[in-house]
ROMIKE-584122 format. One record per residue (C-alpha): residue number from 1; z, x, y; chain. Coordinates in Angstrom, 2 decimals. Layout:
BEGIN
{NUM; {Z; X; Y}; "A"},
...
//
This chain:
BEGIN
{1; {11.87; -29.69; -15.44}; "A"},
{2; {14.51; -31.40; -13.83}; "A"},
{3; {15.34; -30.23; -10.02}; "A"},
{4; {19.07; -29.44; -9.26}; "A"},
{5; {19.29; -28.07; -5.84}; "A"},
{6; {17.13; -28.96; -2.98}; "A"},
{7; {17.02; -27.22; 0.12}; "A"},
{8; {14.97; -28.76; 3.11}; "A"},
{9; {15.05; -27.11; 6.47}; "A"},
{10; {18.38; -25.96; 6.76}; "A"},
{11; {19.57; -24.74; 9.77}; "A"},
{12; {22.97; -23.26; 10.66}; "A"},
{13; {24.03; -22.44; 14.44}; "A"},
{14; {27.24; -20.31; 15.88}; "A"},
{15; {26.66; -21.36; 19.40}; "A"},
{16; {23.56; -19.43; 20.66}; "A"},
{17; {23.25; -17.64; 17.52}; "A"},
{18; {20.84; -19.18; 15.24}; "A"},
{19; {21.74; -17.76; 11.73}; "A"},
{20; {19.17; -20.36; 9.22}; "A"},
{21; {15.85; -21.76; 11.29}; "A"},
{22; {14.56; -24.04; 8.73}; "A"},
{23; {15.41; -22.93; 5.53}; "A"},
{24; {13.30; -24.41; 2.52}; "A"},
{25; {13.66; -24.15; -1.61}; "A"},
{26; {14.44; -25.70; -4.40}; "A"},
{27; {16.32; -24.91; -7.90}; "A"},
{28; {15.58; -26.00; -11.61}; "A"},
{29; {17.40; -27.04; -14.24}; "A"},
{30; {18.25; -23.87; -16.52}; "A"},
{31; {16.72; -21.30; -13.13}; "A"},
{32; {18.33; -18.39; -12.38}; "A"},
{33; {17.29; -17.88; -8.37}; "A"},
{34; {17.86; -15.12; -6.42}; "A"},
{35; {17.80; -14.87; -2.09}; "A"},
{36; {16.85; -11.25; -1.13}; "A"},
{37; {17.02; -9.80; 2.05}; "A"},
{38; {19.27; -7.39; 4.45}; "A"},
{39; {22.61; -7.98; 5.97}; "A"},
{40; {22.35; -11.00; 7.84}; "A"},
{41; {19.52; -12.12; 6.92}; "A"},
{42; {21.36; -15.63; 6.08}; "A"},
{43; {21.79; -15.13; 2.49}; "A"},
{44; {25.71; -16.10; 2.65}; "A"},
{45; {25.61; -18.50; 5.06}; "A"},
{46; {23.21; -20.73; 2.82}; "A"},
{47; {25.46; -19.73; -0.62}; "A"},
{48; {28.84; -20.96; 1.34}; "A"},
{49; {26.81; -24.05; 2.75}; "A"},
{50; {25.53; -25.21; -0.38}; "A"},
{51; {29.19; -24.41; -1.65}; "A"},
{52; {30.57; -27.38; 0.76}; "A"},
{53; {32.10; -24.53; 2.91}; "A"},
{54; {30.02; -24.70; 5.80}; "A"},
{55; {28.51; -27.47; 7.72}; "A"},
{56; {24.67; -27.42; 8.51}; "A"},
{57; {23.42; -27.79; 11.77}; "A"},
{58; {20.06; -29.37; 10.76}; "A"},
{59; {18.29; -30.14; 7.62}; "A"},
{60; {18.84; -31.60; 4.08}; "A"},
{61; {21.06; -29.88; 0.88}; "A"},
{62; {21.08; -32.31; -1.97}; "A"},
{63; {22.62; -31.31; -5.24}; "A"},
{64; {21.66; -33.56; -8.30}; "A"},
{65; {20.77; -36.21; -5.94}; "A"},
{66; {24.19; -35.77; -3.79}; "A"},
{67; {23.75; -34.55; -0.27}; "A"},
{68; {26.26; -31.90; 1.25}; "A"},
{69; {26.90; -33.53; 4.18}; "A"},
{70; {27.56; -36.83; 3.21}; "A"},
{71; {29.36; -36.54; -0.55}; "A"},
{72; {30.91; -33.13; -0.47}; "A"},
{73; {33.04; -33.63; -2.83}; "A"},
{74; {30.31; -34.70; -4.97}; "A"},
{75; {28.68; -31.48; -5.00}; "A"},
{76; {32.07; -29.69; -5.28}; "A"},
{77; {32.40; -31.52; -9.40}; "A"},
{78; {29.11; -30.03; -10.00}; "A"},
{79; {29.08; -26.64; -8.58}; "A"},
{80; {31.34; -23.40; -9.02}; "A"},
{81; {31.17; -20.54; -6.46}; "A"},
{82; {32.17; -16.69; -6.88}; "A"},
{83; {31.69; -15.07; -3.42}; "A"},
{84; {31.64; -11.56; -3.48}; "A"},
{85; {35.07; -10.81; -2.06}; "A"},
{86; {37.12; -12.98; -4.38}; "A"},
{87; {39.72; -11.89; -6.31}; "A"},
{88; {42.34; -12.94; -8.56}; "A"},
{89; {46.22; -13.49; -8.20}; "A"},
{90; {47.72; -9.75; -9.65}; "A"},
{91; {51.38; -10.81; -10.98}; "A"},
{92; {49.62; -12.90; -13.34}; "A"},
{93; {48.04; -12.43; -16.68}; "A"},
{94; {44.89; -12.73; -17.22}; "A"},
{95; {45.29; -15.94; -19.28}; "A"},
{96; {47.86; -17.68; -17.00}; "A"},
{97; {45.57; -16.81; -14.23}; "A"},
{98; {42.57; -18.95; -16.53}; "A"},
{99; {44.70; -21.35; -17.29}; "A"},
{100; {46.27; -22.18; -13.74}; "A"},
{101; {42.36; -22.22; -12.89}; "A"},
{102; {41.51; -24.51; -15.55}; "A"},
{103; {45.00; -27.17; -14.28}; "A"},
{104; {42.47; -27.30; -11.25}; "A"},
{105; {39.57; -28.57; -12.42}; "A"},
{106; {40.67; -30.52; -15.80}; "A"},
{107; {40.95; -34.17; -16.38}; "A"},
{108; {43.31; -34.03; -19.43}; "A"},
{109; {44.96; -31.17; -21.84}; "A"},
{110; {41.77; -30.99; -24.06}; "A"},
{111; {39.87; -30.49; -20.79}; "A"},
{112; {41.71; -27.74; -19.96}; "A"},
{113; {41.59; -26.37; -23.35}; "A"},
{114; {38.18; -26.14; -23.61}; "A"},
{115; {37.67; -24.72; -20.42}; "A"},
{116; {40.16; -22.24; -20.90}; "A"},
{117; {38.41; -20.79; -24.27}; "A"},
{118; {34.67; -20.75; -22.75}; "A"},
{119; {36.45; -18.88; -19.69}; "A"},
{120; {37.68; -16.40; -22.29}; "A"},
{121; {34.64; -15.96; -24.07}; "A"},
{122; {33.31; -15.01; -20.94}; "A"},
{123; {35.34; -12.99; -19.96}; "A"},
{124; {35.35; -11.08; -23.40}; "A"},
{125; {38.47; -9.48; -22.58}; "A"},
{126; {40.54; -9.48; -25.56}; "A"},
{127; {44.30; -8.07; -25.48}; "A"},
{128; {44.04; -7.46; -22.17}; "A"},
{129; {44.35; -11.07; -20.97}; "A"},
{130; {47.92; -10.86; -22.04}; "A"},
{131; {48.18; -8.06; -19.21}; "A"},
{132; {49.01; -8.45; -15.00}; "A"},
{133; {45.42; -8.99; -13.41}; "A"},
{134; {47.00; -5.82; -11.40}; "A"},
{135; {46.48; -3.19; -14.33}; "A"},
{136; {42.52; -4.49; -14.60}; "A"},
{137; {39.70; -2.71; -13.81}; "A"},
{138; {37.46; -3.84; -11.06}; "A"},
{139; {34.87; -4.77; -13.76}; "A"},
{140; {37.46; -6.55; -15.90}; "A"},
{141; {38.61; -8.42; -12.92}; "A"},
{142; {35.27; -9.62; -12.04}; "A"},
{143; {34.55; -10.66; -15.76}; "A"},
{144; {37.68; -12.40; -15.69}; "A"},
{145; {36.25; -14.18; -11.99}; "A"},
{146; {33.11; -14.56; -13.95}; "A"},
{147; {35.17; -16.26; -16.75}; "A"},
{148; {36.41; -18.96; -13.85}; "A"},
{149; {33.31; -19.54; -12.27}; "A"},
{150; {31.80; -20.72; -15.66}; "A"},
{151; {34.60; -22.42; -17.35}; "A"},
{152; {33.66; -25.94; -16.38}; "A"},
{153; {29.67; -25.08; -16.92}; "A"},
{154; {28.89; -26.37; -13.58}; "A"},
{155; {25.21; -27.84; -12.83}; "A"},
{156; {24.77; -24.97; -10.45}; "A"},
{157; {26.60; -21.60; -10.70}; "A"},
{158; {26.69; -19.99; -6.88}; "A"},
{159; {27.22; -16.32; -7.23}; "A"},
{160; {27.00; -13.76; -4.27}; "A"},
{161; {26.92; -10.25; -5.33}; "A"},
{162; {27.80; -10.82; -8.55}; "A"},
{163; {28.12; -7.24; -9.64}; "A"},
{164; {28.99; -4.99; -6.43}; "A"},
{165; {30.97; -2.46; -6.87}; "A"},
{166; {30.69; -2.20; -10.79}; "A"},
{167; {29.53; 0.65; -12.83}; "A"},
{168; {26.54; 0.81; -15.10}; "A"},
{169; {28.01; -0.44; -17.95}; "A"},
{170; {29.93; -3.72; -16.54}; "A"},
{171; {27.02; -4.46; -14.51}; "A"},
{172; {25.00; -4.71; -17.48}; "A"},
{173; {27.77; -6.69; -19.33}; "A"},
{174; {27.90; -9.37; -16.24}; "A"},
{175; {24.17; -9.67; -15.99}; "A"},
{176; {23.61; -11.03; -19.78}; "A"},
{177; {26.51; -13.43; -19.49}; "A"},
{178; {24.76; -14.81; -16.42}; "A"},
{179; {21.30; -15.07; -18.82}; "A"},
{180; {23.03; -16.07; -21.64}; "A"},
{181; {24.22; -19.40; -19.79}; "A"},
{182; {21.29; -19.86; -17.88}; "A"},
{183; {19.56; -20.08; -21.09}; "A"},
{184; {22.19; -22.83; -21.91}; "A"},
{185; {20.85; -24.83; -19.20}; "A"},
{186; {23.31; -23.45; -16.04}; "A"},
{187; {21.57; -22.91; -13.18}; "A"},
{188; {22.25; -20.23; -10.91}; "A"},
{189; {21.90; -19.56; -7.21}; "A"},
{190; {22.61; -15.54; -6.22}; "A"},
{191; {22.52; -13.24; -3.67}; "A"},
{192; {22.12; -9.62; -4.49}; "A"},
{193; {21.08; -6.05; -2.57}; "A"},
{194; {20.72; -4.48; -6.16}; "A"},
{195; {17.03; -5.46; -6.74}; "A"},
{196; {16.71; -3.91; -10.18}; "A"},
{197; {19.21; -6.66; -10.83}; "A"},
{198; {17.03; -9.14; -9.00}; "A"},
{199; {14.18; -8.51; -11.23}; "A"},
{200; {16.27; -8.22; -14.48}; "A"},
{201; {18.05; -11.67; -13.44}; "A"},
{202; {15.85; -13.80; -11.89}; "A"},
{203; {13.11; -16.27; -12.44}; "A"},
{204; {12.41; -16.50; -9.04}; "A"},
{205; {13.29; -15.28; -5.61}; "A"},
{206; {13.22; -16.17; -2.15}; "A"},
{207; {12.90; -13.20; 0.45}; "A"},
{208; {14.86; -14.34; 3.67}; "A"},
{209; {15.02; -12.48; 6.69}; "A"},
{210; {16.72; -13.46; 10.51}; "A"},
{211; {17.12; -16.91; 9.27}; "A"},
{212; {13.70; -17.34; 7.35}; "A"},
{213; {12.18; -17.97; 3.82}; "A"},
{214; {9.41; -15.26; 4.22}; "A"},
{215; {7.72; -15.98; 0.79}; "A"},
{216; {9.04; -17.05; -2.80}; "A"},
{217; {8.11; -16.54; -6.39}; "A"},
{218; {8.51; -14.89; -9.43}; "A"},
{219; {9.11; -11.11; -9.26}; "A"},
{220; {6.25; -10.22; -11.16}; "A"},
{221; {4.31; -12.79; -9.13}; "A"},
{222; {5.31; -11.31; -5.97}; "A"},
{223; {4.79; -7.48; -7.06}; "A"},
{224; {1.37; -8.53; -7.73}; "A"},
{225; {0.40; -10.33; -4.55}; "A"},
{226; {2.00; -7.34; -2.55}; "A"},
{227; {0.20; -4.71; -5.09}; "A"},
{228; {3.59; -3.49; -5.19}; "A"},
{229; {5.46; -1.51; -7.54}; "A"},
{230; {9.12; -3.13; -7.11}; "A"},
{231; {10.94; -5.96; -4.70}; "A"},
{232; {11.92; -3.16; -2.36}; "A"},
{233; {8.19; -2.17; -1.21}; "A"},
{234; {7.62; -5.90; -1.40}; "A"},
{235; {10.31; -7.35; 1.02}; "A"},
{236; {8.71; -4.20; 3.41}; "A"},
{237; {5.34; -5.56; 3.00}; "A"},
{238; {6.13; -9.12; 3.81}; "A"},
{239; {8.58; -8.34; 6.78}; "A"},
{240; {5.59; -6.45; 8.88}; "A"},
//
């Protein structure tokens, strides 16, 4: 299986502050990998530097052979990134919103076309992407972020909390459109606190804490070497 992302010893400083020491993993085609881990633990600051949004201070990010420091822009046509605090512009509707999107990233009309209709598909909002953004739900406004992030079916789908602040029911709804195009060959690179998602979404995960990769593999593999019962109790066990 092909390799997409490739993370070697990646460091990021903020003056004394050392926030990745060495940083190491790697992403398949068609993977759907998950960083674990508590607030700043350097889960974001990896997501936004393999995004092209932060500068490393040390170490190697290569995307499909590209690396991040060098051909940036590179990595940007291959890559799509939904941060957790994004949001979408209100006064428009929901389709004008996908299309303006779609103007952004599309070559010609068809292009846009296209992108446009797998963004709606995704989104699976119906009549409502006729309405303002502003009457949407939080979950329908994510979907329709969702929809965005997808519509070019990047190499490498960057996601960080992909379903905070969603109910039971849209969670559940965002986390099979995330399968469903990871089975398609997308491959995915999230961050997540909800580990029942983490074990429902992932085929592997790496547990990072103060700036570390502590361990990394499958959830079932790591429950197992842990003799633990979830990814909670595991993270515990490998932090002591």
């Amino acid at each position: 299986m092909a390799i997409i992302l490739k993370v070697e010893g990646l460091k990021k400083s903020y003056g004394r502050l050392e926030a990745l020491k060495g940083v190491d993993f790697q992403v398949d085609e068609g993977e759907i990998f998950a960083l674990i881990g508590p607030n700043g633990a350097g889960k974001t600051t990896t997501l936004r530097i393999v995004a092209t949004l932060l500068t490393p201070s040390g170490g190697k990010v290569e995307l499909r052979g590209f690396d991040v420091k060098k051909q940036p822009e590179k990595i940007r046509e291959n890559i799509s990134y939904l941060p957790e605090e994004a949001g979408a512009y209100r006064n428009l509707k929901g389709k004008d919103y996908l299309k303006f999107m779609a103007n952004f990233y599309a070559r010609t009309d068809e292009e846009a076309s296209k992108f446009i209709k797998t963004a709606e598909g995704v989104a699976d909002l119906g009549n409502r992407l006729a309405e303002k953004v502003g009457t949407y739900s939080k979950g329908m406004v994510r979907k329709l972020l969702l929809g965005r992030a997808l519509m070019t079916r990047p190499a490498l789908a960057i996601l960080d909390e992909p379903t905070s602040g969603l109910d039971v029911i849209n969670s559940l709804e965002v986390r099979e459109i995330i399968k469903r195009y990871a089975r398609e060959g997308i491959s995915v690179l999230l961050s997540s606190h909800n580990m029942l998602e983490i074990e429902f979404l992932s085929d592997r995960v790496a547990l990072i804490d103060k700036g570390r990769i502590l361990d990394t593999g499958t959830p079932r593999g790591l429950k197992e070497k842990y003799q633990a019962e979830n990814l909670e109790t595991v993270f515990r066990s490998a932090v002591q």
